[in-house]
NUVOVEX-555103 format. One record per residue (C-alpha): residue number from 1; residue in one letter; z, y, x. Coordinates in steps of 0.02 Angstrom, whole numbers, m for minus. Example, Ala and Ser with C-alpha at 12.3 -4.5 7.8 and 13.67 -1.06 7.14 Angstrom:
REM residues 2
num=1 residuo=A w=390 v=m225 u=615
num=2 residuo=S w=357 v=m53 u=684
//
This chain:
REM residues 228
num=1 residuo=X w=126 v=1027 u=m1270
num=2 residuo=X w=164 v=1160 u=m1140
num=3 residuo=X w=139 v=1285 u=m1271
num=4 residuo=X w=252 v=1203 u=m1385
num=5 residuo=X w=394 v=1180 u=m1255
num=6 residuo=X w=357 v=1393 u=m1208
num=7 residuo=X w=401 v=1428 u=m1388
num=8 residuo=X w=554 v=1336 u=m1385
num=9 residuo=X w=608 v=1408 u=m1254
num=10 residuo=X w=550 v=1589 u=m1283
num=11 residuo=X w=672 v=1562 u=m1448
num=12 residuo=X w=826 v=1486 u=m1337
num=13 residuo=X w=824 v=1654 u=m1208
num=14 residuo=X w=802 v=1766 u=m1374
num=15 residuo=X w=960 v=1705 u=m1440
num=16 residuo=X w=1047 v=1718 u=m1281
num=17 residuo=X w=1002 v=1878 u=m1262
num=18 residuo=X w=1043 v=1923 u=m1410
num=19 residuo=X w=1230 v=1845 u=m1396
num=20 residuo=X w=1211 v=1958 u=m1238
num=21 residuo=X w=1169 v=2100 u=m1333
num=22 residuo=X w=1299 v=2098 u=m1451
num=23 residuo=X w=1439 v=2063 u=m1355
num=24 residuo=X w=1422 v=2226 u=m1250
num=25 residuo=X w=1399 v=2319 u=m1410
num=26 residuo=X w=1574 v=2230 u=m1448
num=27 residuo=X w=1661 v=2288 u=m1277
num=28 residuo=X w=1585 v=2487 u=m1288
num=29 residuo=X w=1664 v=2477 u=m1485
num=30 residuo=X w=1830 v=2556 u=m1459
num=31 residuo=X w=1870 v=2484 u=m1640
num=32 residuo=X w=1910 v=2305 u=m1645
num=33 residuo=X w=1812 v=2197 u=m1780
num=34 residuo=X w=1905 v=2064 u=m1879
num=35 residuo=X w=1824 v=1891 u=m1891
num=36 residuo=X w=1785 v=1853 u=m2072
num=37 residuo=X w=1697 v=1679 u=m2172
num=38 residuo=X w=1513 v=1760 u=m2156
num=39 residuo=X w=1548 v=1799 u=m1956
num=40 residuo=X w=1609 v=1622 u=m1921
num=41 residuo=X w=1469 v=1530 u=m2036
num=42 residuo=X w=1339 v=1654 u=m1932
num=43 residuo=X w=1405 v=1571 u=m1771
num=44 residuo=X w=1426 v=1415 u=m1820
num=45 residuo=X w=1239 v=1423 u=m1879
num=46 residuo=X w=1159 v=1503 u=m1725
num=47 residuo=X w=1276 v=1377 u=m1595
num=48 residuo=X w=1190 v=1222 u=m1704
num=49 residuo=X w=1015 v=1309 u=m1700
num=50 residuo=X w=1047 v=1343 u=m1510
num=51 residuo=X w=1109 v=1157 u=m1476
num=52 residuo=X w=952 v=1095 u=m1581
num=53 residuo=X w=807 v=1208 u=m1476
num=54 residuo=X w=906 v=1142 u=m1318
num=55 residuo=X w=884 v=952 u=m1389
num=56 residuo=X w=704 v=988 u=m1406
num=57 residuo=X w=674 v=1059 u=m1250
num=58 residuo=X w=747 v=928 u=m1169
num=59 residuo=X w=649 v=783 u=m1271
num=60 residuo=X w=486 v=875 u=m1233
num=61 residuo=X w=549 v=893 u=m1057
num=62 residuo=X w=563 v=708 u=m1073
num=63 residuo=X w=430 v=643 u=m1139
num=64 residuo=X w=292 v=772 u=m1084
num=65 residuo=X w=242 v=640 u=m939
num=66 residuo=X w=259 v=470 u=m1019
num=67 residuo=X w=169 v=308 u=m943
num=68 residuo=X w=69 v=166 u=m1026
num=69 residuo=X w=8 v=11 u=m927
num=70 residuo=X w=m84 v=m143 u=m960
num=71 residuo=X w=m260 v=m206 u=m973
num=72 residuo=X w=m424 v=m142 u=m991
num=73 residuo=X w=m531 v=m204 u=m1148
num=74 residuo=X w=m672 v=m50 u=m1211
num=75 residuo=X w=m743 v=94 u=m1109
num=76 residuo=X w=m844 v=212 u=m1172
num=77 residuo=X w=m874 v=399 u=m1144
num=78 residuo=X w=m720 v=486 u=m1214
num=79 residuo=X w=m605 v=359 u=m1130
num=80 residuo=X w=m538 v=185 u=m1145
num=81 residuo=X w=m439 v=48 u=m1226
num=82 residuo=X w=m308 v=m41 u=m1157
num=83 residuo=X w=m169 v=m186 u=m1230
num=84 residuo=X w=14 v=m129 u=m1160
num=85 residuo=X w=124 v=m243 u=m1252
num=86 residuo=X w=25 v=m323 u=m1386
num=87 residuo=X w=m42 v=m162 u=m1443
num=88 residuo=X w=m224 v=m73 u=m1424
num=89 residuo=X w=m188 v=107 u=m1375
num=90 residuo=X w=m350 v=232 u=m1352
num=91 residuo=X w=m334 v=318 u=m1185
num=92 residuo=X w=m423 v=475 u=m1183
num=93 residuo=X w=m492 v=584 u=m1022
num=94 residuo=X w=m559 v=738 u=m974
num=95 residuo=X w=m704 v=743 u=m856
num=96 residuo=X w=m586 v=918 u=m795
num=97 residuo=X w=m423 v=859 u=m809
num=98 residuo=X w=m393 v=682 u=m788
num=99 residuo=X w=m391 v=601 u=m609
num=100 residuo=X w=m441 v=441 u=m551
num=101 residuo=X w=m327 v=331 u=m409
num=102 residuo=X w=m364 v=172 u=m334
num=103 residuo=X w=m213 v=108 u=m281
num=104 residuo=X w=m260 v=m18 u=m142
num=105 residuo=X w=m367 v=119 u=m72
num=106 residuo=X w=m455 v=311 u=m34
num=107 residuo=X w=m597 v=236 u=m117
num=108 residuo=X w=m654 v=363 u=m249
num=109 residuo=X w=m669 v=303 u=m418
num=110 residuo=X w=m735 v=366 u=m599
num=111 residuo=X w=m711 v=296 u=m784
num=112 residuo=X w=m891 v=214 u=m738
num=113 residuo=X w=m803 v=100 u=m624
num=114 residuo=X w=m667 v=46 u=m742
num=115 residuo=X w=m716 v=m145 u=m839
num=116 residuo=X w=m645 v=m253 u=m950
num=117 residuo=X w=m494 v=m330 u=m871
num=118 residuo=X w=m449 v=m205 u=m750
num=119 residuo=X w=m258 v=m184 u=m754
num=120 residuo=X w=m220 v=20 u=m771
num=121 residuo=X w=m64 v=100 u=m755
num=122 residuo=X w=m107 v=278 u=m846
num=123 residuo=X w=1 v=445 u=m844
num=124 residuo=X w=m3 v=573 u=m980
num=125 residuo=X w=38 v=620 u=m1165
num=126 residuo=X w=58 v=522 u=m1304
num=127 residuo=X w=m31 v=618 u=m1464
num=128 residuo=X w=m1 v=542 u=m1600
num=129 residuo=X w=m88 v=369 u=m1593
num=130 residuo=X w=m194 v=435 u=m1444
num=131 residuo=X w=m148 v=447 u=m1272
num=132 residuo=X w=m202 v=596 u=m1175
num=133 residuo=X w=m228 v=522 u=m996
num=134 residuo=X w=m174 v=640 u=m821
num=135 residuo=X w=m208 v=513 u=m695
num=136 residuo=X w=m275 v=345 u=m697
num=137 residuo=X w=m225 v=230 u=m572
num=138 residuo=X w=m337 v=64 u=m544
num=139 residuo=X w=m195 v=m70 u=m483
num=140 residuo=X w=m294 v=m231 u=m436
num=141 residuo=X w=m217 v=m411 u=m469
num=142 residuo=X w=m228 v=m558 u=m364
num=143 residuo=X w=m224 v=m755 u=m361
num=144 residuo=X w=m181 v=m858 u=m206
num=145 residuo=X w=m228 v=m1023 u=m241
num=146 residuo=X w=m255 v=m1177 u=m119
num=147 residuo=X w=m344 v=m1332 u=m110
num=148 residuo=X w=m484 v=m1422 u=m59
num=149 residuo=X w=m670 v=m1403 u=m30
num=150 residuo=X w=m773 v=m1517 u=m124
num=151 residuo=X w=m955 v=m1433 u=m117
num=152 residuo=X w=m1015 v=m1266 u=20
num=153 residuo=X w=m1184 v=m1179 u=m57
num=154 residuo=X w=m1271 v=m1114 u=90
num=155 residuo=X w=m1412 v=m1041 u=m20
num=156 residuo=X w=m1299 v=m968 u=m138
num=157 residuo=X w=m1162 v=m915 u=m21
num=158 residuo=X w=m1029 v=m1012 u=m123
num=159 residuo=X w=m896 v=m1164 u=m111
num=160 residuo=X w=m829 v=m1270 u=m251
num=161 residuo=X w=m625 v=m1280 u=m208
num=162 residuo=X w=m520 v=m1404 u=m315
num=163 residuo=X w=m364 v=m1343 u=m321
num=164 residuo=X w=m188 v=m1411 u=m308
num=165 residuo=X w=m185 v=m1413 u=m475
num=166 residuo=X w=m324 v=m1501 u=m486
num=167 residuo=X w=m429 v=m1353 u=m566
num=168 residuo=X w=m621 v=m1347 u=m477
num=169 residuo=X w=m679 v=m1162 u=m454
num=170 residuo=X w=m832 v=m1080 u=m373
num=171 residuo=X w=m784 v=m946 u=m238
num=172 residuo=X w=m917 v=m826 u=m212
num=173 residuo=X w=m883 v=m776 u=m19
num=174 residuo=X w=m936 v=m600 u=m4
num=175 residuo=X w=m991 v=m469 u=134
num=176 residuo=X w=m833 v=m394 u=100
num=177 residuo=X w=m735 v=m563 u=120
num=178 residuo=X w=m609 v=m568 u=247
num=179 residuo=X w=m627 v=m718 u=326
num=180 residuo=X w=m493 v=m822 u=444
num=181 residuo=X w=m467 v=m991 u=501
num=182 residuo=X w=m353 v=m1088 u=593
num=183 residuo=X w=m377 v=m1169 u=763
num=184 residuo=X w=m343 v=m1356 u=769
num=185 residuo=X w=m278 v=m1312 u=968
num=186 residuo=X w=m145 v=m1207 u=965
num=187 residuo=X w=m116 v=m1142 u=777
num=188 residuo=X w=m190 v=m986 u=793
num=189 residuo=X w=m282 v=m897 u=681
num=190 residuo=X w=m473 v=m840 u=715
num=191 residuo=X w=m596 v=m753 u=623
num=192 residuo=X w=m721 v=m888 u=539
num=193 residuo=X w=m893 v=m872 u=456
num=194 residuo=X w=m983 v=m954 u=302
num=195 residuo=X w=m1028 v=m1087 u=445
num=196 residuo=X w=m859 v=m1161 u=452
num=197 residuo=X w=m855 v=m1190 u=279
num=198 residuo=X w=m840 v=m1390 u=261
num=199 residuo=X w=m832 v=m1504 u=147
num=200 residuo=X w=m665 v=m1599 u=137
num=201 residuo=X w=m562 v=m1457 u=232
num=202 residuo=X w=m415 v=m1370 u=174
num=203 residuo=X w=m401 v=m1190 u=116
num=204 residuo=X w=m322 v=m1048 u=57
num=205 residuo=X w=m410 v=m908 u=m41
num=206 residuo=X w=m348 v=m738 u=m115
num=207 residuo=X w=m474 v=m689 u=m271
num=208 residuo=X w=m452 v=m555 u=m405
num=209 residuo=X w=m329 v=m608 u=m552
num=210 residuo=X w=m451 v=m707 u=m671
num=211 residuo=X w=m464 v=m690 u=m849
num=212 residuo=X w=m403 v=m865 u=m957
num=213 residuo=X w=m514 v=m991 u=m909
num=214 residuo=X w=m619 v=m926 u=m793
num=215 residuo=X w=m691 v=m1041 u=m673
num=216 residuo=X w=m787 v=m923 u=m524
num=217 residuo=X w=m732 v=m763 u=m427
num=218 residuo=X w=m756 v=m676 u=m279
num=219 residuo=X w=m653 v=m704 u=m129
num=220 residuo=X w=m543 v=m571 u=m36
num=221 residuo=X w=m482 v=m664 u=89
num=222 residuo=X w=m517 v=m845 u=144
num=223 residuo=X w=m403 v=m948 u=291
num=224 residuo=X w=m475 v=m1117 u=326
num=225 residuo=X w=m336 v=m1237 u=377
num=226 residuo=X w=m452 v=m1387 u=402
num=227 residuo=X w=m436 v=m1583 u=390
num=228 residuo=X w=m245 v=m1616 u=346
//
């Protein structure tokens, strides 16, 4: 691409220069020329030759950082797939060029960590049906759901939550689990622990975005309201 776009433009400032060129050989010519048919067709060619490089340019100028989004659904070792708008476009990377950005944080990241439904936003080059992939940026998607809990796993370090739409889920609560709960005193809210999970209280839970009809996930966040 960036060698295309140097040939288009080497071609633009040869012309110019060459319009350059000529018109001082004009001005030091003591006799004046006469415009004829062939001159003005000449012109008339190179300005529409000029004004077509200069569209070019601009269109690779354009498009030579383009942006595809949507969800993961293959990896393998040249690259991935993702669906962006009901289409299946191969994403391809470079061990050397292409870069890797968690959005939601400085954690460092490789194509080994991408899976299937991870939502991507991808920068790059489209090549034909192929896109050639700069950076990668790994933009997590979240539910908030709330409801009730109808079952705590102390073994398993789970609860059962039936939602408000009356959907039952298993939460997995994990090390990583931020965990809050609100005191029945004054409102405030408190850390918490897998102790104060009961069954019968109220609560609000932040998980990854689930794929259609999944029924379990890991928790983000938890904030136990209590009996209601």
């Amino acid at each position: 691409m960036k060698r295309t776009l140097f040939f288009f433009i080497s071609i633009l400032v040869f012309i110019r220069l060459s319009n350059i060129t000529f018109a001082q050989e004009v001005s030091m010519t003591p006799i004046p020329t006469k415009s004829s048919p062939e001159n003005n067709l000449l012109n008339d060619q190179i300005r529409r030759l000029k004004e077509k490089i200069a569209t070019k340019v601009a269109e690779i100028s354009k498009n030579s950082k383009q942006v595809v989004a949507g969800s993961v659904q293959t990896v393998d070792e040249t690259g991935f797939t993702v669906v962006s708008e009901d289409k299946t476009i191969k994403i391809l990377v470079d061990s050397e060029v292409t870069v890797y950005k968690n959005i939601v944080s400085d954690k460092k990241i490789t194509l080994k960590n991408l899976k299937k439904s991870n939502y991507v936003v991808i920068t790059g080059v489209m090549l034909n049906n192929e896109f050639s992939a700069e950076i990668v940026y790994l933009q997590p998607r979240y539910e908030l759901l709330a409801g009730q809990i109808n079952n705590v796993e102390k073994k398993g370090y789970f609860i059962e939550v039936t939602t408000l739409d009356q959907e039952t889920i298993t939460v997995d609560i994990e090390q990583s689990t931020i965990q809050k709960m609100v005191s029945t005193t004054d409102f405030s809210v408190g850390k918490s622990g897998f102790a104060n999970y009961k069954i019968g209280d109220y609560i609000q839970l932040v998980i990854p975005k689930r794929e259609k009809d999944a029924i379990r996930a890991s928790a983000i966040r938890t904030l136990i309201i209590g009996g209601l």
